[in-house]
N, C-alpha and C positions, 0 to 999 in steps of 0.2 A: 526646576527642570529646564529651565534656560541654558544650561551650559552644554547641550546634546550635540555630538558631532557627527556626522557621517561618516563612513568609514568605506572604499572600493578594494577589493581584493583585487588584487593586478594578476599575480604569478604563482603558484603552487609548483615548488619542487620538490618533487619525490620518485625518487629511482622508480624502475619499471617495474620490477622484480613487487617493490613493495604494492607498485600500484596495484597489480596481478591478483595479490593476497586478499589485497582489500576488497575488491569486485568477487573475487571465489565467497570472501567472507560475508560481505552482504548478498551478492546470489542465497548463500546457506540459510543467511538469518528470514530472506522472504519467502521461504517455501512454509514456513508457518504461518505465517501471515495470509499468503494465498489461501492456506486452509482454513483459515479461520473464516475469511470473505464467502470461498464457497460453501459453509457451512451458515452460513447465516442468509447471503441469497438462495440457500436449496429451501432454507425455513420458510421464509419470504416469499418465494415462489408457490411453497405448500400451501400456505394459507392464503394466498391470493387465486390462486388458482381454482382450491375449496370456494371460495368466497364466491368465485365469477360461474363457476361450471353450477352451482348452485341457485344463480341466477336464472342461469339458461332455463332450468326445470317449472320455472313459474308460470 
């Protein structure tokens, strides 16, 4: 593994048009994503919340 080079990306060209696409198409692909996050921090929140308000009661 001696023989590793670096590599710098200088320049991406790519029409506007295409750029456009690709931001539409990754905005679309993270709206599941977000949901999954919120679904798992509302979990998150439920049992921590349980946990601490349960606390209180001592």
């Amino acid at each position: 593994m001696e023989n590793q080079s670096e590599v710098t990306i200088v320049d991406v060209k790519m029409p506007f048009g295409s750029m456009v696409v690709f931001m539409v198409k990754a905005a679309i692909a993270a709206i599941p994503a977000v949901i999954i996050l919120m679904v798992i921090f509302t979990v998150l929140g439920l049992i921590f919340g349980g946990i601490f308000a349960g606390l209180g009661r001592m």
